[in-house]
Backbone bond lengths (Angstrom), bond angles and torsions (degrees), N, CA, C in turn:
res aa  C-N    CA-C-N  psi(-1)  N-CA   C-N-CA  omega(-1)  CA-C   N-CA-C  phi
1 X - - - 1.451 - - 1.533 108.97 -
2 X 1.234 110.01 138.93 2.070 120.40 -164.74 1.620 81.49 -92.98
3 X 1.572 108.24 121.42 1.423 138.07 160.00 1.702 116.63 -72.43
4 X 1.784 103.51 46.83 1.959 103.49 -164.31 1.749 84.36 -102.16
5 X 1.827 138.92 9.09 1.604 91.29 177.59 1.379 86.13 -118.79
6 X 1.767 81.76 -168.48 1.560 116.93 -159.49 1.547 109.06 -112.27
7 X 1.336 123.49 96.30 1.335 130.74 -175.07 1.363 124.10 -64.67
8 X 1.654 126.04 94.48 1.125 113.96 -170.99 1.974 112.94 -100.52
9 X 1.290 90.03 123.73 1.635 121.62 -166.77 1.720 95.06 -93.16
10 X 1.525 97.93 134.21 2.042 92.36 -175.38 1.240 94.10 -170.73
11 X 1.177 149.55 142.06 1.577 142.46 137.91 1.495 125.12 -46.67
12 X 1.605 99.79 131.82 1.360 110.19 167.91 1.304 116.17 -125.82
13 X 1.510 140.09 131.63 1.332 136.07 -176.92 1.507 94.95 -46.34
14 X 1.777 98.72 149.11 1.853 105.47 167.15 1.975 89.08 -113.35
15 X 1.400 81.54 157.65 1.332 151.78 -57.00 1.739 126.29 7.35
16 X 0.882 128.11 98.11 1.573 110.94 167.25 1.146 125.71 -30.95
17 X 1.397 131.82 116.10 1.638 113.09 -164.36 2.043 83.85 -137.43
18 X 0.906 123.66 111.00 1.694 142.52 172.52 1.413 112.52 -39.34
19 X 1.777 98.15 -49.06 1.865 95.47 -172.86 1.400 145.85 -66.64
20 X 0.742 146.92 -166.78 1.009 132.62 -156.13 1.892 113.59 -86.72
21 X 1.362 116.60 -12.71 1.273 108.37 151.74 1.216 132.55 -109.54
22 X 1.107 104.91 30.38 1.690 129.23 -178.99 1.791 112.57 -111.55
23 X 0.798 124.05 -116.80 1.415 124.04 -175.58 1.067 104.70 -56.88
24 X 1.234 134.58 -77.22 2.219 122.16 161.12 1.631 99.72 21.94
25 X 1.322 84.22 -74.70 2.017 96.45 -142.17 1.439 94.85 -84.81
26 X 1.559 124.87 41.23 1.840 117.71 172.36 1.205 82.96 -117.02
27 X 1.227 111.59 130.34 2.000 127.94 167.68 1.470 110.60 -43.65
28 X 1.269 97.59 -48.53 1.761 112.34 -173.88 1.767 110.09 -60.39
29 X 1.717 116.36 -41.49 1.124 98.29 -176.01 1.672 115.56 -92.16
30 X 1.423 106.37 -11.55 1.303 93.66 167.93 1.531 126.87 -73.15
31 X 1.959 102.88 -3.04 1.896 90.90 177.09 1.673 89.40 -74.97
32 X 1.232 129.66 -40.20 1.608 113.66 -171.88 1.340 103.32 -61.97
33 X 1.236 143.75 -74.84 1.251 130.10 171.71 1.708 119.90 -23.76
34 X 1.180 130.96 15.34 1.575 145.16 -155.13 1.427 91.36 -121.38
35 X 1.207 97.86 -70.84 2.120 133.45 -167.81 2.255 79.50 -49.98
36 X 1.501 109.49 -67.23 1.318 95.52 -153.33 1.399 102.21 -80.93
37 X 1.042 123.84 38.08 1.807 119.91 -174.39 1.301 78.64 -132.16
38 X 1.596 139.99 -60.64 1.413 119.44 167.93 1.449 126.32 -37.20
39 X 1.110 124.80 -51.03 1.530 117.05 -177.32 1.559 104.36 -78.13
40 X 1.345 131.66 -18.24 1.247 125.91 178.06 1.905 105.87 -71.41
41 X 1.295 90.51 -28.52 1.676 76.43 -175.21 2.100 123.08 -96.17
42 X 1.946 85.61 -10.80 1.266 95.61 -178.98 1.100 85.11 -136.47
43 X 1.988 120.62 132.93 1.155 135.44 174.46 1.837 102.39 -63.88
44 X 1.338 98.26 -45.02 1.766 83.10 -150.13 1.388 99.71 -89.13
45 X 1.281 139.02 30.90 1.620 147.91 154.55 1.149 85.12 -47.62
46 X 1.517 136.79 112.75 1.606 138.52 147.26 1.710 118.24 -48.17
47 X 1.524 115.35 38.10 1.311 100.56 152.49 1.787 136.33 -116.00
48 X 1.033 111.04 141.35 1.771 119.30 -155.62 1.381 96.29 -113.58
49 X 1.734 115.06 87.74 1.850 94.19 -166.17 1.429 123.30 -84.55
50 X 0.862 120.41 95.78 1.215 131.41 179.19 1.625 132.01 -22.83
51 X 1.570 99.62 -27.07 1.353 111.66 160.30 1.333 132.82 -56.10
52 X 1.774 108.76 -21.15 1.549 109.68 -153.01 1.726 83.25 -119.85
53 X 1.715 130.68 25.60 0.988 108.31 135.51 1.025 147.10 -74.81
54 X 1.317 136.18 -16.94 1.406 148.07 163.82 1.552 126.65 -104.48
55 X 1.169 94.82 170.82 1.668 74.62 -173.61 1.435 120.69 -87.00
56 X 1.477 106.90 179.87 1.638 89.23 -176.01 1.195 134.76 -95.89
57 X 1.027 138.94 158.74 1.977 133.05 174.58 1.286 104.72 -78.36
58 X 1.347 92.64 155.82 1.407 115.02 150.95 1.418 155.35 -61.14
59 X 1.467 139.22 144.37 1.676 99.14 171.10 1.100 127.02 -91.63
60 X 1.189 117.91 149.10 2.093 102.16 -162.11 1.903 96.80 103.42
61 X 1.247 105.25 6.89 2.079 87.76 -166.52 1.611 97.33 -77.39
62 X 0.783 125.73 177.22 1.821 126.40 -174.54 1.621 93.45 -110.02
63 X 1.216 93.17 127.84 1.895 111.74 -174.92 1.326 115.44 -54.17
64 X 1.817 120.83 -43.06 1.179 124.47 -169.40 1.873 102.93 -67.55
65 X 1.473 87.83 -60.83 1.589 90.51 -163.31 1.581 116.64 -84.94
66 X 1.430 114.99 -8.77 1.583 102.18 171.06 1.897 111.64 -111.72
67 X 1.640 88.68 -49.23 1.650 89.97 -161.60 1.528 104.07 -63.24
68 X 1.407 114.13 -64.04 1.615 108.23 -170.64 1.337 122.71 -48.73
69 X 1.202 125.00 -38.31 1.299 132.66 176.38 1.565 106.47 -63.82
70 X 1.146 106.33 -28.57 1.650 106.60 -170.17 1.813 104.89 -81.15
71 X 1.607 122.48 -23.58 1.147 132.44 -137.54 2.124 82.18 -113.91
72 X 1.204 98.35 -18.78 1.654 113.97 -162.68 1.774 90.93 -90.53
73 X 1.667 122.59 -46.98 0.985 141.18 171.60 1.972 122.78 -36.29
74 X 1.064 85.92 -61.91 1.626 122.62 -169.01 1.886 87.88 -60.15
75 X 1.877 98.07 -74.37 1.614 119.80 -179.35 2.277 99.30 -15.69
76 X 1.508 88.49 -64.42 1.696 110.29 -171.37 1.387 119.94 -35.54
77 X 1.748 97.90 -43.79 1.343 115.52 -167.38 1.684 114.10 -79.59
78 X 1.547 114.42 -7.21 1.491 119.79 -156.35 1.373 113.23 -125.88
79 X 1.358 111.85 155.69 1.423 123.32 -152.99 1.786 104.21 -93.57
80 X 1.641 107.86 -22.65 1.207 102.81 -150.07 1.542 91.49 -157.24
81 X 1.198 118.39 150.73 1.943 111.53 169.24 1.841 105.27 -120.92
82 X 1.217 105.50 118.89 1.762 110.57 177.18 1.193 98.23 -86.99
83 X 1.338 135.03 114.61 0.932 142.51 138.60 1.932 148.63 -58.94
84 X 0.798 137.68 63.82 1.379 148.58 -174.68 1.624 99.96 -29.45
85 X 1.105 138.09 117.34 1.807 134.19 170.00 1.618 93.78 -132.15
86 X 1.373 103.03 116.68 2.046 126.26 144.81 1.152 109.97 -133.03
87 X 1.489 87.27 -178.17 1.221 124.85 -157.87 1.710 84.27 -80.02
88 X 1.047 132.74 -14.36 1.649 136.89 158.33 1.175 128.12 -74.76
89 X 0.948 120.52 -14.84 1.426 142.07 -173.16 1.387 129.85 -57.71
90 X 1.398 166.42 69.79 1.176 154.12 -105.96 1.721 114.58 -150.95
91 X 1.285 118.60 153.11 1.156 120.25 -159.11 1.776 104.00 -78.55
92 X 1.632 118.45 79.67 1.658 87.46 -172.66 1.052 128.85 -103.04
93 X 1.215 167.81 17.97 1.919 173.04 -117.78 1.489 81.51 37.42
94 X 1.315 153.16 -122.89 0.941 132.79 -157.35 1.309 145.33 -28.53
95 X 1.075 126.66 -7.01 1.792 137.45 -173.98 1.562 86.10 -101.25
96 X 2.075 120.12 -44.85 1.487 117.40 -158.27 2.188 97.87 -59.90
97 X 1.686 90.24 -49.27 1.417 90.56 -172.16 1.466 124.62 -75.13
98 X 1.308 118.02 10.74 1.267 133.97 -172.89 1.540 106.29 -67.51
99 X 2.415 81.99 -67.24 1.815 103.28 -174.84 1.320 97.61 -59.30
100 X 1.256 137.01 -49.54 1.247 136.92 -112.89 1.580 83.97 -96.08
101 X 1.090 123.57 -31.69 1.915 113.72 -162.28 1.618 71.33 -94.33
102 X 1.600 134.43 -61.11 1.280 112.71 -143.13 1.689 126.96 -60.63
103 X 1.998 91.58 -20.30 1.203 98.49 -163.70 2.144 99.32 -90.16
104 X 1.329 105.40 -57.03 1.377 116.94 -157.05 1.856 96.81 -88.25
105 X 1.066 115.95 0.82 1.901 117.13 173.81 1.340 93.72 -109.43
106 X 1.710 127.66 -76.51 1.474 114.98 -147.85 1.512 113.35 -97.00
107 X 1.937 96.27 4.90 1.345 91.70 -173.85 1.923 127.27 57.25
108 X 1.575 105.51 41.43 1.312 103.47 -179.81 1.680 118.53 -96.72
109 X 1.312 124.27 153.79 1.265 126.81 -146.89 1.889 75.84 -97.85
110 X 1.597 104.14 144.80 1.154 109.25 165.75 1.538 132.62 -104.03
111 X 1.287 119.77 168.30 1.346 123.82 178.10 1.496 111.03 -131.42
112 X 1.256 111.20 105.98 1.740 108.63 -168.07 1.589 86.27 -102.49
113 X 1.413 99.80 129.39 1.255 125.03 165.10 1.852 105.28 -106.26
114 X 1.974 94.97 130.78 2.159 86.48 179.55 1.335 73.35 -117.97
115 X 1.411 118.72 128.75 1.366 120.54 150.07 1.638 119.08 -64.68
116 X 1.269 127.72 -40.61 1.557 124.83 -174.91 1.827 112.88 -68.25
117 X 1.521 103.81 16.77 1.460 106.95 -169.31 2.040 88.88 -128.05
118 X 1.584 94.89 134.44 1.324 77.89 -169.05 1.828 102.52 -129.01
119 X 1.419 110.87 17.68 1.239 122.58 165.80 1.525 121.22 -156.67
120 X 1.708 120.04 148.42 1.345 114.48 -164.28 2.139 113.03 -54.33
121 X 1.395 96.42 -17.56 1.419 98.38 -177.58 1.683 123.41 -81.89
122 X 1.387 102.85 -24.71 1.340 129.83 150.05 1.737 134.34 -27.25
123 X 1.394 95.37 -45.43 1.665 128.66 152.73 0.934 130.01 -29.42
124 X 1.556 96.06 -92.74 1.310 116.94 177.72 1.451 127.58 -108.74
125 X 1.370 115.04 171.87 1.390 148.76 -157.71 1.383 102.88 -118.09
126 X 1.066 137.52 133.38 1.458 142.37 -162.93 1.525 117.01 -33.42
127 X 1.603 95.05 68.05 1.564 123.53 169.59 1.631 109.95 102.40
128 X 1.112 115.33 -31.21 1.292 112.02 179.58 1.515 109.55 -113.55
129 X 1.631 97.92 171.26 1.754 113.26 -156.28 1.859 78.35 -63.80
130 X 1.832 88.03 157.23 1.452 115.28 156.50 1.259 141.84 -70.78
131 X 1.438 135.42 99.09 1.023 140.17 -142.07 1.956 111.38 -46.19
132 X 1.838 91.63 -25.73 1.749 95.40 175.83 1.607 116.89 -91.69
133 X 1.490 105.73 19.70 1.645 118.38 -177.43 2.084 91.50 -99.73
134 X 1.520 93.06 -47.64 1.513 94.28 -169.44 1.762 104.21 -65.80
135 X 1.093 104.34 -26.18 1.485 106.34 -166.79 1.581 107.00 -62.56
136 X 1.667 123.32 -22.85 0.915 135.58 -149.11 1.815 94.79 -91.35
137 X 1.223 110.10 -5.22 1.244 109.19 -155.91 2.216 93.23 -108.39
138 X 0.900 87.18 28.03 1.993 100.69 -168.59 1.470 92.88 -112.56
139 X 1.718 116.71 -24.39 1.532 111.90 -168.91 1.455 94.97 -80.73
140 X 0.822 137.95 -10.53 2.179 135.48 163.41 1.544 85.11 -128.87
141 X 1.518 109.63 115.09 1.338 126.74 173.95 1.774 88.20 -87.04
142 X 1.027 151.76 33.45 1.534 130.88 149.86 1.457 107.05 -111.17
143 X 1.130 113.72 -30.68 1.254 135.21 157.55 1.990 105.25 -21.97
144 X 1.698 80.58 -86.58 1.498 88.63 167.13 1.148 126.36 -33.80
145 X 1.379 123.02 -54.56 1.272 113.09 -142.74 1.620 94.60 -110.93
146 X 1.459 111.21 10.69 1.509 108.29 166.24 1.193 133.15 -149.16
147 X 1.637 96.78 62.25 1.430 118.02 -157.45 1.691 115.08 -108.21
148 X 1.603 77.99 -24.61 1.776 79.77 178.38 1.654 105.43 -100.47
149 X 1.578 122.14 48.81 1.240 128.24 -176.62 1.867 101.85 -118.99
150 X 1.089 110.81 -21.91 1.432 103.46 158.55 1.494 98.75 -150.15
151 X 1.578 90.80 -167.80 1.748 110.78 -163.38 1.405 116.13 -68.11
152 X 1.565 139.63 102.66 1.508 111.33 -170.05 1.260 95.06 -100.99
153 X 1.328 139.21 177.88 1.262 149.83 128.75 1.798 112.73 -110.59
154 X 1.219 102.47 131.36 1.196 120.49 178.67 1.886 117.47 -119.00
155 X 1.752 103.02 117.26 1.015 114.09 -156.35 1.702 111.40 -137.13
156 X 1.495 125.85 121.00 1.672 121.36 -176.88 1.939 107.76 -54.21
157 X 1.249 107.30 167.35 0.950 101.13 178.15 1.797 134.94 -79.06
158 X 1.070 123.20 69.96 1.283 143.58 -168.35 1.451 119.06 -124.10
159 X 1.543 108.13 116.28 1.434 115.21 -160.39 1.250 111.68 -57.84
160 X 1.523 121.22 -38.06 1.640 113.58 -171.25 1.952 114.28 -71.27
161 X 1.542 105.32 -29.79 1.223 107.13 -177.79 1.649 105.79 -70.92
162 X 1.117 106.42 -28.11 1.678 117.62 170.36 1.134 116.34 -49.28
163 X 1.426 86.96 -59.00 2.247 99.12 -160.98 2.279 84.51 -68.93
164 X 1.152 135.73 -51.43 0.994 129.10 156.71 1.615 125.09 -19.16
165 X 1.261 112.78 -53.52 1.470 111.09 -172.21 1.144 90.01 -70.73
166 X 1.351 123.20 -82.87 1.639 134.97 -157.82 1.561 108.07 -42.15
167 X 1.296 128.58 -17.37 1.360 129.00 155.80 1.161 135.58 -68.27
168 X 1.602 104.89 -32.20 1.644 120.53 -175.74 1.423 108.81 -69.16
169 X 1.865 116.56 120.30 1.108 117.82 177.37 1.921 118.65 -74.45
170 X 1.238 100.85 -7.96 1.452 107.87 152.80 1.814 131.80 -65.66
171 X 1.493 91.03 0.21 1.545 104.56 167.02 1.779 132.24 -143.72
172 X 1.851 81.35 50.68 1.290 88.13 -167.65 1.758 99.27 -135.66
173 X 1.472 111.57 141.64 1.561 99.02 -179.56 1.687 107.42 -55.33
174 X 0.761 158.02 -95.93 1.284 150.35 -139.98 1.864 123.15 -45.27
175 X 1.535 81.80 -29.48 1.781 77.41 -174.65 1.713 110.37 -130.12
176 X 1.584 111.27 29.23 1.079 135.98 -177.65 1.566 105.16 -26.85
177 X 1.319 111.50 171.82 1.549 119.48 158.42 1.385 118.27 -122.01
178 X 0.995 143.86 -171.27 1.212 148.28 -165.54 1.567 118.13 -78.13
179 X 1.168 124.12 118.85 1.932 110.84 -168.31 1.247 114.12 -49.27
180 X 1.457 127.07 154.35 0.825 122.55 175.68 2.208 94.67 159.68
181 X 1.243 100.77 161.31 1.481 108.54 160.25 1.587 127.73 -103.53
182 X 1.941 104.87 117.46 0.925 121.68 -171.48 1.369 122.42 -104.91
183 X 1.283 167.32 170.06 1.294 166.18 39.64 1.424 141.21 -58.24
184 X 0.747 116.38 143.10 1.792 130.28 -171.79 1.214 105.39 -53.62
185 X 1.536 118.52 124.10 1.205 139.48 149.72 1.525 118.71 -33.59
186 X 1.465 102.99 128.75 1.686 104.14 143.97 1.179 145.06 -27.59
């Protein structure tokens, strides 16, 4: 199986509920709904969403035997996991098993996207991340605690630094770089 998408990781209230006042109205999934309205309007936006390889579930699907496997599926197929982190953001069985297989099973290099940050200087603190960027990373305690197991880059929400990450072969399973936490210089 070709490892070409881009796993986008985000909170959704559980129950998962699809309609329109359900997943719609979570901050987190409308930045992915952002990502696929960008590449819908510009082909060469380097994103491959990884979601829309398989098909989709239901609400009501049973976690063991459809969703996780399906969410474990997707993980297999992808080069990289984008992650969405706010101040909205919440610890849910799906976001835990997201990091947790993507980071400590397939070993995928991450891409933390903060939407409430809206420039690379925004970040950081005289060169390094902001102590209230790291803090953000406590709202998925696996997250935390398994972050320095591959390569992340951490980036505000700004399309060019985006279309940038998702290009960088330093954030891709095959031609990874060394773990550790990265972001773009000043």
């Amino acid at each position: 199986m070709a490892r070409n998408g881009n796993y986008c990781a985000f909170y959704v209230a559980e129950p998962f509920n699809s309609g329109a006042l359900g997943a719609h109205a979570t901050k987190d999934f409308c930045y992915y709904n952002l990502f696929r309205s960008w590449k819908g309007a510009d082909s060469t936006f380097p994103f491959s969403d990884s979601h829309a390889l398989t098909y989709n579930v239901r609400d009501g699907s049973n976690w063991e035997l459809t969703l996780k496997p399906r969410l474990r599926e997707r993980l297999r197929s992808s080069q990289n996991v984008v992650l969405f982190l706010s101040s909205d953001t919440a610890n849910s069985r799906a976001l835990r098993e997201e990091i947790d297989y993507a980071i400590n099973d397939q070993g995928l290099p991450l891409i933390v996207v903060y939407p409430e940050f809206k420039t690379k200087e925004s970040l950081l603190t005289n060169g390094s991340l902001k102590q209230s960027v790291k803090n953000l990373w406590s709202k998925v305690p696996v997250l935390r605690d398994s972050i320095d197991n591959v390569p992340s880059l951490h980036v505000p929400m700004v399309k060019s630094l985006i279309s940038s990450a998702l290009k960088d072969p330093d954030f891709k399973l095959s031609t990874k770089t060394t773990a550790s936490v990265y972001h773009y210089k000043i």
